[in-house]
N, C-alpha and C positions, 0 to 999 in steps of 0.2 A: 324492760331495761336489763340489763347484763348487772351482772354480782360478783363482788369484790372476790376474785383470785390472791391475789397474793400469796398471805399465808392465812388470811384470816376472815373471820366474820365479824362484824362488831355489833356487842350486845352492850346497848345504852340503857345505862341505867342509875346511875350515881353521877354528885356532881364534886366532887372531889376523890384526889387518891391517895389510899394512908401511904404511909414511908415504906411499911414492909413490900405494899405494891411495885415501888416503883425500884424495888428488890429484885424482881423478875422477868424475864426477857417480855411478857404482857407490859407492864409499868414501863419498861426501858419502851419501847417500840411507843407507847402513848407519848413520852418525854419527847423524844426524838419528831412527833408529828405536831408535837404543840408547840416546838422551839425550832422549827425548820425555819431558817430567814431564807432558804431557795423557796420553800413551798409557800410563804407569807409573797413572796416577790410574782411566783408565779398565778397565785389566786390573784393578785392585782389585776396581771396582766389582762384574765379570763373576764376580771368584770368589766374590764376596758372593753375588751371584744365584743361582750354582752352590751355595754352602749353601743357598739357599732352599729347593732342590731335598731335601735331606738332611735338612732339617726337615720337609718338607710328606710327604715318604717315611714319616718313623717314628710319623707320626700313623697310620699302619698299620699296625702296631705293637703287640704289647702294652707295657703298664707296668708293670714292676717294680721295687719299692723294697720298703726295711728299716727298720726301728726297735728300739728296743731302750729301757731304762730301769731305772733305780736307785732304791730310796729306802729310807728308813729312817725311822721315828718312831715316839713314843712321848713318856711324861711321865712325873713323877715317881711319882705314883699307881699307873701301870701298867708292864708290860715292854715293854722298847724292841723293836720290830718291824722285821725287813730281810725287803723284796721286789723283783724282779727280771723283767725279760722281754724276750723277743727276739722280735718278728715278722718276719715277711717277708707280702707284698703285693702281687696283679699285680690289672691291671684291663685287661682289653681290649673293643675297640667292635666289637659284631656288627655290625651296621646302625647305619647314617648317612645310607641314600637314595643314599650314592654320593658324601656330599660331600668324605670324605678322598682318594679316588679322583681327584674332578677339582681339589682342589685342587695335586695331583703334577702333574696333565698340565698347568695353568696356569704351575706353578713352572717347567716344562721348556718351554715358550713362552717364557714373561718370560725364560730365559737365551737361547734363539736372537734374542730382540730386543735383547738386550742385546751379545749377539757380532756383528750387523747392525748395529748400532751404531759398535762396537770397530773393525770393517769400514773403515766411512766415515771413521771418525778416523784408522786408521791411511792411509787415502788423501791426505787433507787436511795431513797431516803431511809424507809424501814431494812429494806438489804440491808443498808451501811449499818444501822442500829443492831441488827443482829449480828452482822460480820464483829462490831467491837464490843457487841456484851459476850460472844464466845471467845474473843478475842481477849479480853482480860481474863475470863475462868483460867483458858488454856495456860496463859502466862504463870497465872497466879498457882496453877497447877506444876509448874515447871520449875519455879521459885522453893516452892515445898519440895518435891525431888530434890532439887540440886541440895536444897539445907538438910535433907538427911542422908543423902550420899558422903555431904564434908562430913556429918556427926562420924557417919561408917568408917571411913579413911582415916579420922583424928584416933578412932579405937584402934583401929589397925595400924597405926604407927606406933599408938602406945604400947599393946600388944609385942611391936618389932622391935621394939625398944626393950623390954621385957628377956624375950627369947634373945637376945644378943648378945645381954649383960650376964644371961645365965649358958651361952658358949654358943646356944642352936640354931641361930644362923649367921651369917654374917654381914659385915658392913653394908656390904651391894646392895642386902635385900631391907636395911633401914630407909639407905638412901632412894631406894625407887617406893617407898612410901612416902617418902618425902617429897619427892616429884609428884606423886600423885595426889598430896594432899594440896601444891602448892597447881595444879591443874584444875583441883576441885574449886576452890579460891576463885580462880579466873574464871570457872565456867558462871558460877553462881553471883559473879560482876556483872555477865554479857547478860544470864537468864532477870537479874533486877532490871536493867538496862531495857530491855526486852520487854519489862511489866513495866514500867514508867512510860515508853512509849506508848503499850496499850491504851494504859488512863489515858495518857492526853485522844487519843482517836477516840475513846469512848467519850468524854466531855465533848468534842468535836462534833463526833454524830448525836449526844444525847444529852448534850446542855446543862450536865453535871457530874462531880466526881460518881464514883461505883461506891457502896458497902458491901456487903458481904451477900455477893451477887447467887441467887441457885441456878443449876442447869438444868435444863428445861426438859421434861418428863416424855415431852410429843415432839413429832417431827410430822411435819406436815407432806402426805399421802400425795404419790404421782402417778402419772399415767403408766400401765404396766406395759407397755412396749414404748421403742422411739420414734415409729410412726405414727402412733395415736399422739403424742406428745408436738411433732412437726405438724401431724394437719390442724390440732388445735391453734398455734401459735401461728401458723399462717395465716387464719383467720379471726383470730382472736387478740390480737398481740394488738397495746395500747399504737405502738408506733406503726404499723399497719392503719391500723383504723385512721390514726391521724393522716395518712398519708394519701389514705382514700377521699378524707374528707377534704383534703388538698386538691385533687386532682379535680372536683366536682366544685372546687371553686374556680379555679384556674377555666375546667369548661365554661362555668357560668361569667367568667370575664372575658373571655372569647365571643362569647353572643355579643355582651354591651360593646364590645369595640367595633363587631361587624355593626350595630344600629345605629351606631353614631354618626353613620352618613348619612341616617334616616332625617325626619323633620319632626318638629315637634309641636303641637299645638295647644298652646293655654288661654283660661279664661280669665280675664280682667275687671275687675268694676271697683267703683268707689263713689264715696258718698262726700260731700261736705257743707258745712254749716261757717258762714260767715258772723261777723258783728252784731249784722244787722237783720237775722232772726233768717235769713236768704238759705234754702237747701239748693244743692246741685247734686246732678249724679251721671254715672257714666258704664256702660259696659260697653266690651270689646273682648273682638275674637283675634289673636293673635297665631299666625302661621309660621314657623322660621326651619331654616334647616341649611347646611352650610354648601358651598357652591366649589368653591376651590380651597386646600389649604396647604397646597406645596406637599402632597404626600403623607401628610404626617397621619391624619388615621386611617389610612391602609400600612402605617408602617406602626401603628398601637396595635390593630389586629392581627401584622406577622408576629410581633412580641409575645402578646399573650398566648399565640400557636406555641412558641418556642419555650415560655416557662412552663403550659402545660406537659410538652416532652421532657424537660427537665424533671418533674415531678415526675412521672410516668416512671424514667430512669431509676428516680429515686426510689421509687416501690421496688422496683427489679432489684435494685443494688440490698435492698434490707429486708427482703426475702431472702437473699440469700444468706446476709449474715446471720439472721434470725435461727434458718436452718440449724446453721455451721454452728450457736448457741447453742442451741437444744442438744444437738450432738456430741459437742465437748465437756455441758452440763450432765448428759449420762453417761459420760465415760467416766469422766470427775466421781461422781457418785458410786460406779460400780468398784471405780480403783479403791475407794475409800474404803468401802464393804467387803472388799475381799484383804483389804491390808490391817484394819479391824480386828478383821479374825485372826491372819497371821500376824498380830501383837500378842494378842489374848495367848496364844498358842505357846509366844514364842516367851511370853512372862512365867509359864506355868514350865516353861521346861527348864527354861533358866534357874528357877528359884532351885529346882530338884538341885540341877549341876552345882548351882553353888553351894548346897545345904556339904554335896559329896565333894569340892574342891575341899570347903574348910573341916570337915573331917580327915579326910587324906593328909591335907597341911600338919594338921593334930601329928598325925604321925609319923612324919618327914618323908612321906610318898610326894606332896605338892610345896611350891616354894610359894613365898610372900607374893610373889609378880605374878600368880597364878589365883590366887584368892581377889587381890585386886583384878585383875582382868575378869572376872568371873562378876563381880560387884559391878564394872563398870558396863558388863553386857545386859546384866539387870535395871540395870539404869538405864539404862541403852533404849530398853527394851517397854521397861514405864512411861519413859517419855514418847515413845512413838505410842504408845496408845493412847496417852492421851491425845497426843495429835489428829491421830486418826478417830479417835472418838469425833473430835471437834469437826475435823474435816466432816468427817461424815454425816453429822448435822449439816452443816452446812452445803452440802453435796445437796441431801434432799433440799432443804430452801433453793438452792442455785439451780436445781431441776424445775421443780415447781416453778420460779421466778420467770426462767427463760423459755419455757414451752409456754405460757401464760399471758404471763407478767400480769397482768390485771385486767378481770371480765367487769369489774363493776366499774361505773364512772363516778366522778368527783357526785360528792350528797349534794342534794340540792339547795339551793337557799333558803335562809331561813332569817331573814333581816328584813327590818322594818323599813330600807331603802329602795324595796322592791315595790315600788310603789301603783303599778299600774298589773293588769292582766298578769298576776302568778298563775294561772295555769296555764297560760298561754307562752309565759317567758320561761318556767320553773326547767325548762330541759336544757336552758342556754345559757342559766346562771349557775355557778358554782361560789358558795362561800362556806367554808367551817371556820371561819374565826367564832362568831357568836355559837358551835357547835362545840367548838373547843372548848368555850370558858361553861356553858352550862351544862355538859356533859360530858363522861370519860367512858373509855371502853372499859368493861371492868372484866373481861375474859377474852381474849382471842385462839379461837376454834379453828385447826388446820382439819382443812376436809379434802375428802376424794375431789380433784378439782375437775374430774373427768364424766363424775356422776351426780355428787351430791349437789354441785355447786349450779345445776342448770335446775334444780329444786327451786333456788334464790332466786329469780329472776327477775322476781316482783317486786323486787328494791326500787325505788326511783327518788 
């Protein structure tokens, strides 16, 4: 069986998770899987598929049922009359051409597309939980700059307030402190603004406010070129697989609407007991198969021709986007890596230029607009790092996501509703609810998803 790519491994081992846990992009990304109503909605759907399975089986099947009956009558003329009977009834299908047969193998497709599916959502679910736990740091990082840029500026006006009233500069240079304090103000409105929206997408994706969230120490490991990265994701990408597993149903309802001109032949018998202690019985062979019907199942076999080409198209079409993914995924990431460094670079030259603006000021070589400008390129210059700190986490997750997305498929069942052949069903069922409540991940491990991760394989 394939092993969970994403970003993670999961090591079960506790059945709750303390408060500092859910402190951490670990704990966030648990929250965020145990409070999904997409992923609650789409494990529905999977167990629904999984009965398709259990229906499309007992068409292979004999049938058996019972009957039974009461009555009494009569008139005034005659004596009243009471009779009674109990049957029993089975019918099974010799021949069908095969089509109860592939109708099973179809049912057991449509659930592997359906868990390929499950897959991709539960991907798109932890993405989003990461995109808004780095998503409020960043914020809340930006919040902190902008409140000590205003403290910087309130000095600096008082400062210019200072030197004004003792002759050394003039009005000009109060009032563009004043401007610029009264910009600082505005900027540190937009940056709260900007951290309230955070929270709400983080509650959004993770079903509860943030405390006092940490940034996460690891970044999970990609393929070191973008062709190892495409040919993995071509053949490994959850929506791929689903789509495979489409077209192999689509074949397999092509066969049953070419058989349906065929004939079918079932066996009949029944037994029954009257009143009056009397058995009866009966078998019979039954032939049938259809003569004329105006067209219509040579016009179900062109159908199902026509939605298998649709699917077909639809592999073609998300091959290629999946590509054009992976591609924009490490560009994203390299931009991020090289713009990283020129912050780091560009914080370390700044801080010098300003140490020497406000020196120079000191001496009346620089003016008031020149120390503020010098401040605001430091600022300038923190905030894009941390930007690109963020980004660049998230460059690597959006790499790893999109050349991947997820080698492992949904865990298997583990519920007491599974009530016939689990080893025979365990590939076609998916449920983590009762996985959810009696167990948490308590570490998630971002591995070489190129090497380490074909170690895992034995997950099922």
């Amino acid at each position: 069986m394939y092993s969970r790519i994403f970003i993670f491994i999961c090591v079960i081992t506790t059945s709750s998770l303390s408060a500092n846990a859910k402190d951490t992009l670990t704990g966030a990304m648990v929250s965020a899987y145990n409070t999904s109503g997409l992923l609650q909605q789409n494990r529905a759907v999977l167990r629904a598929a999984d009965e398709d399975v259990a229906t499309a089986a007992s068409q292979l099947a004999p049938v058996v049922s019972w009957a039974s009956s009461a009555s009494h009558s009569g008139s005034d003329s005659s004596a009243y009359d009471t009779s009674a009977s109990v049957s029993l009834s089975a019918n099974y299908t010799v021949y069908d051409g095969g089509k109860s047969s592939l109708g099973l193998e179809a049912a057991k497709f449509s659930v592997l597309a359906t868990r390929s599916k499950l897959v991709s959502i539960e991907q798109n679910v932890l993405f989003e939980a990461v995109t808004a736990y780095l998503g409020v740091i960043r914020e809340t990082e930006n919040v902190s700059l902008r409140e000590n840029n205003l403290s910087v500026i309130r000095e600096e006006l008082r400062a210019a307030n200072d030197r004004f009233e003792v002759g050394e500069i003039t009005k000009t240079d109060v009032a563009l402190a004043e401007a610029r304090l009264a910009a600082s103000n505005s900027a540190l409105a937009v940056a709260k603004g900007s951290y309230e929206k955070a929270i709400a997408s983080y509650i959004s994706s993770i079903g509860e406010k943030p405390n006092s969230l940490e940034y996460p120490n690891f970044v999970p490991e990609v393929p070191n070129s973008l062709e190892s990265a495409i040919a993995i994701a071509l053949t490994e990408h959850p929506s791929i697989d689903e789509l495979k597993h489409l077209i192999k149903v689509s074949e397999i309802n092509s066969k049953i609407a070419d058989l349906s001109t065929g004939f079918t032949i079932s066996l009949e018998s029944s037994v029954s007991l009257d009143e009056e202690g009397e058995t009866s019985g009966s078998l019979s062979v039954t032939a049938s198969g259809p003569i004329f019907s105006g067209g219509k199942l040579y016009s179900s076999s062109r159908k199902k021709i026509a939605l298998k080409d649709q699917t077909l198209a639809r592999l073609y079409s998300s091959k290629i986007s999946i590509e054009q993914n992976v591609t924009n995924a490490f560009s994203s990431l390299q931009v991020a890596q090289a713009a990283k460094l020129a912050a780091e670079e560009q914080i370390r030259a700044t801080e010098v230029a300003l140490k020497g603006v406000k020196e120079e000021a000191i001496l009346g070589a620089r003016t008031t607009l020149d120390v503020l400008n010098a401040e605001k390129d430091l600022l300038d210059a923190r905030m894009a790092s941390a930007h690109q700190l963020v980004m660049g986490h998230l460059g690597h997750v959006g790499a790893d996501r999109r050349h991947v997305a997820a080698r492992r498929p949904a865990l298997p069942l583990a519920s007491p509703h599974n009530r016939s052949d689990r080893r025979g069903r365990r590939q076609f069922v998916e449920d983590r609810e009762q996985l959810g409540v009696h167990f948490v991940v308590e570490r998630i491990v971002f591995v070489d998803v190129a090497v380490r991760d074909r170690r895992d394989r034995t997950l099922d």
